[in-house]
N, C-alpha and C positions, 0 to 999 in steps of 0.2 A: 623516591619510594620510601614508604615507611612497611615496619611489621609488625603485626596482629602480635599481642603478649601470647607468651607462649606458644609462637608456631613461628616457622623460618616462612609461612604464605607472605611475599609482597602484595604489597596495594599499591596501584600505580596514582601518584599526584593528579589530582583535576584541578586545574584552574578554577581561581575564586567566582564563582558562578552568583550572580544576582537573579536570575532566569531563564529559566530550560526548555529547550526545544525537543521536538521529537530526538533531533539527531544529538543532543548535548546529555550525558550521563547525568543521574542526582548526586548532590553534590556529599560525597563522602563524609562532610562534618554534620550532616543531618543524623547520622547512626550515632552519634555524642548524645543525642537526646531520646533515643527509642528506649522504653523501661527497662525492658529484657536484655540489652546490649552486651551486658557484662555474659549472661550464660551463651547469650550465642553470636560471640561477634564478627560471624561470617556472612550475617544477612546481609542482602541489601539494600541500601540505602532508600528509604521513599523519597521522591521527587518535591515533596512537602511536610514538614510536620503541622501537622494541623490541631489547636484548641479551639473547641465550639464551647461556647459557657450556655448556651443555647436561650431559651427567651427568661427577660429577665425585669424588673421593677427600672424606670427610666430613672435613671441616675443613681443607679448600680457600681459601685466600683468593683469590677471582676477582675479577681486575683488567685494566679494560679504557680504554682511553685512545679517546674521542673527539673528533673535529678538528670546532671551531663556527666557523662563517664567517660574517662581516658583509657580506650581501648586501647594504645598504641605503646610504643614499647619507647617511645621519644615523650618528655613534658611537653604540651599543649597551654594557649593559653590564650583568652579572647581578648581581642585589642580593638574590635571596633564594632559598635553600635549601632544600625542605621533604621529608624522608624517610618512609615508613611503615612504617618499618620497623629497628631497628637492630642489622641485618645489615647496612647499607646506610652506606657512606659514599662522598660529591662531594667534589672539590676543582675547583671551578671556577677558572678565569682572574683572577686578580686584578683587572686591567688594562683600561680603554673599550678596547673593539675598532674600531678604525678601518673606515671605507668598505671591504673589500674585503682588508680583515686578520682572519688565522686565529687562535688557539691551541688547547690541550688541555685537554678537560675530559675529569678522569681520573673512573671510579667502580669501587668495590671490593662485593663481596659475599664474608661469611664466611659459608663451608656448615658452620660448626662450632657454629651456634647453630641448625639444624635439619637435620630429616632427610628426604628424601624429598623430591619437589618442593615451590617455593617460586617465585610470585612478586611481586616488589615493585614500587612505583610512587616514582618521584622525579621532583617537581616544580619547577621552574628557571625562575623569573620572572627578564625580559630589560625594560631600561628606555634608552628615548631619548628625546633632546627635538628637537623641529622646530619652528622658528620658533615659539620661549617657548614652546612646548604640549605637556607630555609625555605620553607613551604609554607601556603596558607592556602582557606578555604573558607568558601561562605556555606552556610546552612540558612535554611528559610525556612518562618516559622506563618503560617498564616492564623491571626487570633479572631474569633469570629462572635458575633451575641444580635442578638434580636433585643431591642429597648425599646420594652412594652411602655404604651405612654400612656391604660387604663389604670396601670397600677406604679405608685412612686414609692420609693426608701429616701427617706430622708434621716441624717444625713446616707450617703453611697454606704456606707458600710463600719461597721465597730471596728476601733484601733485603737489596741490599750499602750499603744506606745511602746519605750521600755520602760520595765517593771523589773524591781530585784526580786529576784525569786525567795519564795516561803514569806514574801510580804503580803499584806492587807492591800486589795487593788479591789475599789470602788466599781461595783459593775458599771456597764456602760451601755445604752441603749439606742435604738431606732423606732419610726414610724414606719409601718406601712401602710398608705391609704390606695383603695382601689375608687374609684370614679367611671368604671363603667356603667352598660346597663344592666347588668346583674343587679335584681335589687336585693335580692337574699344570696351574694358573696359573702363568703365568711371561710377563717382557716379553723381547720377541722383536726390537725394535729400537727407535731412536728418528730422528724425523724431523729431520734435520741443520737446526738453529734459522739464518736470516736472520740475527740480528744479531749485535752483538758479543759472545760468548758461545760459550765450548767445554763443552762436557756429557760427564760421564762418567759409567756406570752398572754398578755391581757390587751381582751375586747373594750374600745375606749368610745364603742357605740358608734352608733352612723348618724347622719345628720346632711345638709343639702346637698353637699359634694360628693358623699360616701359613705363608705365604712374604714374605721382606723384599726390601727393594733398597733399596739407598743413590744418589740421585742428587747429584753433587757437578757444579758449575758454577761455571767461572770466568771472570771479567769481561777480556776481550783488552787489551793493554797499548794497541792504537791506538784503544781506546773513545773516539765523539766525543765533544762535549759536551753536556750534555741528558742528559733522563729515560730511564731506561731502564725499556720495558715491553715484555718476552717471555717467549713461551710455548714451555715442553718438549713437546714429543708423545711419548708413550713409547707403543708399542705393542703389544699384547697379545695373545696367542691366545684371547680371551675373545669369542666373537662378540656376545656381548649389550653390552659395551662395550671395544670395539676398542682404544678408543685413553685413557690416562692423562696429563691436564696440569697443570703445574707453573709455575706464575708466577712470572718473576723479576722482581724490580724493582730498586727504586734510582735515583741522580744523579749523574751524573759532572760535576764541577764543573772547569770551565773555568781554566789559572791564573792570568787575567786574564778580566774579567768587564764591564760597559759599563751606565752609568746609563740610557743609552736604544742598543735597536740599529737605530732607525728616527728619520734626520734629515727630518722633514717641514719644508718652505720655503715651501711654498703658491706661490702666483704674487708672480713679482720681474720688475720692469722691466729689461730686457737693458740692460745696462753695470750695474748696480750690483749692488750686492755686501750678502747677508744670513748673518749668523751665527748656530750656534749650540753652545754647549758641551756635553761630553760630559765625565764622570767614566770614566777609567781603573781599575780596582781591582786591584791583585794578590791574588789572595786567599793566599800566604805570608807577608804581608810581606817579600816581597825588595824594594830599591827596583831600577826598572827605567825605561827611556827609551822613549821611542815613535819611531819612523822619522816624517819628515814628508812625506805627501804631497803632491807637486807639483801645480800646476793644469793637468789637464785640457782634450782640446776642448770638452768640457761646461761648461766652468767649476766644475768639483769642485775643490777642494784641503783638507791639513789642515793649520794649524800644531801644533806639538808646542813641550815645553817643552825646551831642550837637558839639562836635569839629573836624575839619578836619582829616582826617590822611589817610594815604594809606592803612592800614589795619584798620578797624572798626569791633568790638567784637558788637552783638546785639544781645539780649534775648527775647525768645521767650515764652510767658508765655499762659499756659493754664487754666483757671478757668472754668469747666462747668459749667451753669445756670442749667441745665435739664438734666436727663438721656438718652442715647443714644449713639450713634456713632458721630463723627463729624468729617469729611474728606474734606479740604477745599486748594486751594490754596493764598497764602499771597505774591502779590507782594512786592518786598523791592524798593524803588526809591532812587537813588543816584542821586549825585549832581555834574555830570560831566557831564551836558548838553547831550542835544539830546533825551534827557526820558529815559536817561538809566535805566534799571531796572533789577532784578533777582527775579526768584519767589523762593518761599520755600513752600511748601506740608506739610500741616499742619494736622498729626491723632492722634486720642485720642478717649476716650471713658467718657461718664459719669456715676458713680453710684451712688444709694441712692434716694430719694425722692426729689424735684425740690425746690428749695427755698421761702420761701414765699415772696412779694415783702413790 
């Protein structure tokens, strides 16, 4: 049995289920991937989580980023992979998911290896242990797309690769050609993308097979740092498919980067003082200095090293004043112009009686 963070409610273990019958429960590691999980992790688990990318340009790379959430009060962590399909590629989370810690698990589908609807199933075995006794579970994910074969993206989709952030990155473009019988097809607008990301779309005329379009996009010079996953909406006078999308991807890499960006302390006796170190990285090799932060009411501070270097080791020390929780973030500032900076998430707990001053 595991339990729900912050409540003594058990979940009783399901066996790693591949597929459900009436009489067989959904498989509890499915609730790791519903959006809402974290405000109500009392729901039910669905029998399937289901992405439709719905109909799409034949040889579309459909790329969709999910956020799994460690509801459970034990680290989580997925160990096995299983596709049926290779259309189908996961990149799961590297990393044990903490109590009540998120990341991205991304998955791709090429509509360039089928036509016509398609769907797949992927399978994501999740493993924890609770007092020496491990557990696992499978979740099922079914990813689904219809690959229109009147309308092609060549190449599948923009992917600026990684890219150092605040640098000059070359936009990058695709075709669209439609080949149906539509002979007055044409896109009629595009829906202004959310993220960091400008879209341009030029008519390159129609001719015996069609009508083309060039979509060029480029990556905003204050892209944060992080993965980048968005989608073009180009829109079409086509009423049977309105709307044409375009995945961008890519990694804007950070110019400093951090061995952990979560300082956990656990619980510390108030007066004393627990550390812990952290790798600085520049990823240019410039060498560069870190500001040191001061201590805090909380008792947060960082030491820094005072001299240059491309790698900088900084310690992170906790001393609580007062009993309680403390969950804070600590930016770090380096000295490679522009404000660079990294945070680090700083938790701990205090115990014992509060200091006198």
């Amino acid at each position: 049995m595991i339990r729900l963070i912050g409540t003594v409610t058990l979940a009783l273990l399901a066996p790693a289920a591949l597929a459900q019958t009436a009489d067989q429960p959904a498989p509890w590691a499915n609730k790791f991937f519903l959006p809402d999980i974290a405000q109500n992790p009392r729901q039910d688990a669905p029998p399937v989580i289901v992405k439709d990318f719905g109909t799409v340009p034949h040889g579309t790379l459909c790329v969709h980023r999910f956020t799994v959430t460690n509801i459970y009060d034990v680290p989580v962590q997925v160990i096995a992979v299983r596709r049926s399909c290779g259309c189908l590629q996961a990149y799961p989370p590297e990393k044990v998911l903490q109590p009540t810690e998120s990341a991205d698990f991304i998955v791709s589908m090429d509509t360039g290896q089928f036509k016509g609807e398609n769907a797949r199933i992927i399978y994501v075995t999740f493993r924890g242990v609770l007092d020496q006794t491990e557990f696992q579970d499978t979740a099922v994910l079914r990813v689904q797309a219809n690959s229109r074969t009147d309308v092609q993206l060549n190449p599948g989709r923009i992917d600026f690769g990684t890219v150092a952030q605040g640098g000059r990155v070359e936009p990058q473009t695709v075709t669209v050609e439609y080949s149906g019988r539509r002979r007055d097809w044409r896109v009629v607008g595009v829906v202004p993308p959310a993220g960091p990301i400008d879209v341009d779309v030029k008519n390159l005329g129609g001719g015996f097979l069609g009508t083309k379009y060039q979509v060029s996009v480029a990556l905003k010079p204050d892209a944060p740092a992080g993965p980048v996953a968005e989608v073009v909406s180009l829109r079409t006078n086509d009423p049977s498919a309105p709307v044409v999308q375009v995945n961008v991807t890519g990694t804007v890499q950070a110019p400093v980067t951090l061995s952990t960006d979560v300082a956990r302390f656990g619980k510390v006796k108030v007066g004393q003082t627990a550390t812990l170190r952290v790798l600085v990285r520049g990823t240019g090799g410039t060498p560069f200095v870190v500001q040191k932060v001061e201590e805090d009411a909380d008792g947060v501070s960082v030491e820094t090293f005072p001299g240059a270097n491309p790698v900088q080791v900084v310690t992170v020390k906790f001393r609580p004043t007062r009993p309680g929780a403390v969950r804070k973030d600590v930016r770090l500032q380096a000295s490679l112009g522009g404000g660079i900076s990294a945070t680090i998430r700083v938790e701990g707990e205090g115990e014992g009686e509060p200091q006198m001053p």
